[in-house]
N, C-alpha and C positions, 0 to 999 in steps of 0.2 A: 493577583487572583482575589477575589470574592471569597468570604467567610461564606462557608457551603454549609447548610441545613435540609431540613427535608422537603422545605418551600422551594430550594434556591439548591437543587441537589450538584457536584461538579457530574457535568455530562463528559465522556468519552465515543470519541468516532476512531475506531478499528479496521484497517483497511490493507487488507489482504494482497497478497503478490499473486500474478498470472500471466505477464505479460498481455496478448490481446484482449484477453478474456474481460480484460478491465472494464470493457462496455457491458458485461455484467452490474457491475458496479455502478459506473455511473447511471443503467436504467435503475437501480433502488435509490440511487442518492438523487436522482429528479423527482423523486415523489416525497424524499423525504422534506426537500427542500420548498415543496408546494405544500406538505401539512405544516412547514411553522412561517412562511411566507415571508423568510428573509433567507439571506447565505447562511452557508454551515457554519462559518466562523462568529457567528454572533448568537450560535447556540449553544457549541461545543466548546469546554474550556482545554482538551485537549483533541487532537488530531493525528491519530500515528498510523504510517503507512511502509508497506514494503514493496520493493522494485512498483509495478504497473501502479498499487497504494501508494508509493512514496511521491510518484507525479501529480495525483489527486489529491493528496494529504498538502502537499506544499503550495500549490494552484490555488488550494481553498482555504488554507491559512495565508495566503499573501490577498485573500478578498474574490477570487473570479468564483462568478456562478457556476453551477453544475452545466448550463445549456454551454456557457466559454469552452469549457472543459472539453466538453464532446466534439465542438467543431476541431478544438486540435488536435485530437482523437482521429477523428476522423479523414482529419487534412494529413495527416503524418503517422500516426502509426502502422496502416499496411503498408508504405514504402521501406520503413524501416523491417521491417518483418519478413519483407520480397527480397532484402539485402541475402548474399550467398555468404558470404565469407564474415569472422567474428572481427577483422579490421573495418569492413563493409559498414554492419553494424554497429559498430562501437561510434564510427567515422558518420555515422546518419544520425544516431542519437544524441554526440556534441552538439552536432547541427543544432537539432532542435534545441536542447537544452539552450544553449546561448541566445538562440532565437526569440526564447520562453521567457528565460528567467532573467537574460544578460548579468547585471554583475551584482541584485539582488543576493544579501546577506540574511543571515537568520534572525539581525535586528530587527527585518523589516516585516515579522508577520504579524498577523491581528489577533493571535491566540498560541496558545501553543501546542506545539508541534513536534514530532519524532519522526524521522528521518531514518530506518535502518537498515547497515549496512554488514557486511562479515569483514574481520578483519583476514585476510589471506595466510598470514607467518605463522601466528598466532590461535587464529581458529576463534576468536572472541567475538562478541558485536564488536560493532561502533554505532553510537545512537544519536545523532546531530538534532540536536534541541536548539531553542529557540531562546527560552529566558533561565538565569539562573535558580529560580526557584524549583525548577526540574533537577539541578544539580543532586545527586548521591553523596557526594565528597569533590573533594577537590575543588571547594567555592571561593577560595582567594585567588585558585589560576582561571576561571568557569571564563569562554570568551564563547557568544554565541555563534552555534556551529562549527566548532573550532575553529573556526575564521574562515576556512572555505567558504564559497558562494551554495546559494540553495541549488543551482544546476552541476557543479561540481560533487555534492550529494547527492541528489536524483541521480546522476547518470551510475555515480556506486554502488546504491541499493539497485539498478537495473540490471548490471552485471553480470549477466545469469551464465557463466563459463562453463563451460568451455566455448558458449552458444558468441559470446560478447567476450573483448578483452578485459582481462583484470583495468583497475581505474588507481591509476596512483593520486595521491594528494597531498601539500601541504599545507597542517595545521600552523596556525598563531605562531607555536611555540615552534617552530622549523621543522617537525618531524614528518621526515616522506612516512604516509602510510600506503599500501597497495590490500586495496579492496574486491571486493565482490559480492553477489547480489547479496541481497539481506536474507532472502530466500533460505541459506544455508544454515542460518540460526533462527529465525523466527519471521516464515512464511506469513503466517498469523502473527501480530503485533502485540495481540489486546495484554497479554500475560505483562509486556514490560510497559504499555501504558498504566495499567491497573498498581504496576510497581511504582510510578512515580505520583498516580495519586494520593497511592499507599501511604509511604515512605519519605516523597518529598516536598509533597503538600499537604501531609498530614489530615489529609481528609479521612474522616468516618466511616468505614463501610457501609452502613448503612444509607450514607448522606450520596453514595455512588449510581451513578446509569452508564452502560456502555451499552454502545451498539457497534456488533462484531460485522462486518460486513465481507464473505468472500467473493468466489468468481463463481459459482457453481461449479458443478462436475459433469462432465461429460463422456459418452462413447469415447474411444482414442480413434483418430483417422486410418484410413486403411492408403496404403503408400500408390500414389496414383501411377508408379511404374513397377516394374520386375526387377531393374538394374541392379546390383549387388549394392550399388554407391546407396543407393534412396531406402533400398532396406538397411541398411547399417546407418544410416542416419536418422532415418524414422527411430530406428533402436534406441538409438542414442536421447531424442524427443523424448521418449515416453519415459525411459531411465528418468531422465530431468525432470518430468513432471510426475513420476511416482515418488522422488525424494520430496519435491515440494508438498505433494499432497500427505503424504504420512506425516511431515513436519507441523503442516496445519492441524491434521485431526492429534497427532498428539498435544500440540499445545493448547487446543480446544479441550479436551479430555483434563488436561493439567490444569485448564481455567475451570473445569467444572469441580474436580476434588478440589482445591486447593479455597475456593471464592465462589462453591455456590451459592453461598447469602447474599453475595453484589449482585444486584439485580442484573441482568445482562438479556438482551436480543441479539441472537445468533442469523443470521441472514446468507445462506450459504445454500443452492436445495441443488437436489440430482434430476438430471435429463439424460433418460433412460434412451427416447428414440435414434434410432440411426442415423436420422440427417441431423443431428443436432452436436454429430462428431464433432469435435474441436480442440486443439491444442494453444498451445501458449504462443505459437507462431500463426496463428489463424491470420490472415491479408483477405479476406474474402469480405468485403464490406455489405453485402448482405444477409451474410450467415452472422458476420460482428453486430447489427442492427437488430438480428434476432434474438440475440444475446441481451443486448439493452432490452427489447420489450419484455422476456423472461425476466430480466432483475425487476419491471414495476409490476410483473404478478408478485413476483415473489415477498415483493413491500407489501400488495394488498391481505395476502393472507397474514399480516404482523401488526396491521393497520392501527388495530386498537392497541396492543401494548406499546407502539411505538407512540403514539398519541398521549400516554398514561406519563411514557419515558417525559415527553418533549412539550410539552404544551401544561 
């Protein structure tokens, strides 16, 4: 890492869990990535993401532009999302994952990176980094990513259970752990990013830029049958994405008391209209595409402080 100043500040990229909704995301990260006219990774000295973030966060610390990104977006997430059953799902998303990542380890990124996932037994994170200067403690045993592959973590932090099967893993050191989406400890990233710029790069508050990036918020869907099965599962949907979304605004809330001197752009905004319903299972690939053009308004209204952040 670079001795960080106020010329040379360390930037952070925060990148929120939603499952589909991700093409939120990536429409704000195409524009971000057209005001400094290179990849994310040659901007951002950290990258942290949860489940739909943690696929983006690790794509774009391993080098793929934001346009790569979207095609596999595109090619692959409404299938996996059309899956009925949480084996279905778990069974689509290894796919991809191998497909993605093959047997890419967390040596191989170009910056670094957080990966987060919940630990299931336990109730703790688990935070898959990239180089030991991330490390808290434990830097005589620190093995990047625990030694797991970057799609063996992605598919962790995706885990969104009861939706997806739990993901077992083993670490370096032999220990199975069984995970789940990162969703459940921190939706929002930016709190344990802003901790390792803190704490294990010893960077300067003041010498910090993060950009918080979510999915937006939306209407919830209205159940497109009567059957008792589709209302109790829709239930279940929205359950799932009221714990995610409380998790995000408190740890947004928690970044604002704790670090409102770190300069921070928060990029999250609400769509109030009716058709702009959407859940975290969204397969609708034109409703997902409207999603992406909503994330590059929502970079234009940020345009200049993003510009102040980044350039």
């Amino acid at each position: 890492m670079p001795d960080f100043t106020a010329e040379r500040p360390c930037r952070i990229l925060a990148l929120d869990g939603g499952g589909a909704k991700g093409f939120y995301t990536l429409g704000v990260l195409r524009e971000i990535e057209g005001l400094i006219g290179c990849r994310l990774y040659e901007k951002f000295d950290l990258i942290f993401g949860t489940s739909t973030g943690a696929i983006i966060a690790a794509l774009l610390a391993l080098g793929y532009s934001v346009e790569e990104i979207h095609g596999l977006y595109r090619e692959y997430v409404p299938t996996i999302m059309q899956k009925k059953t949480p084996c279905e799902k778990s069974a689509a998303l290894a796919k991809l994952s191998e497909k993605v990542f093959k047997e890419d380890k967390f040596d191989s990124v170009k910056t670094g990176v957080g990966v987060v996932a919940t630990k299931w037994e336990i109730e703790r994170p688990m935070i898959f980094k990239g180089s030991v200067e991330q490390a808290h403690g434990r830097v005589g045993t620190f093995v990047p990513g625990f030694g797991v592959t970057i799609g063996e973590a992605v598919q962790a932090s995706c885990s969104a259970y009861p939706f997806f099967e739990r993901k077992t893993i083993k670490t370096a050191m032999e220990d199975e752990v069984e995970l789940i989406d990162g969703g459940y400890c921190a939706n929002n990233p930016t709190l344990y990013a802003i901790a390792d710029a803190l704490k294990a790069l010893k960077v300067e508050r003041e010498h910090i830029r993060v950009v918080s990036v979510g999915v937006g918020v939306y209407p919830e869907p209205k159940p497109g049958l009567k059957m008792w099965f589709a209302q109790k599962y829709l239930v279940s949907v929205q359950l799932l994405q009221k714990t995610l979304e409380i998790n995000t605004q408190s740890m947004d809330q928690l970044r604002h008391i704790l670090f409102n001197d770190i300069k921070t752009v928060r990029i999250s905004d609400t769509f109030e209209k009716p058709e702009m319903a959407t859940d975290l299972f969204e397969h609708n690939l034109t409703k997902l595409n409207i999603l992406r053009q909503r994330g590059a308004e929502s970079f234009a209204s940020r345009e200049n402080v993003l510009r102040e952040y980044l350039l």
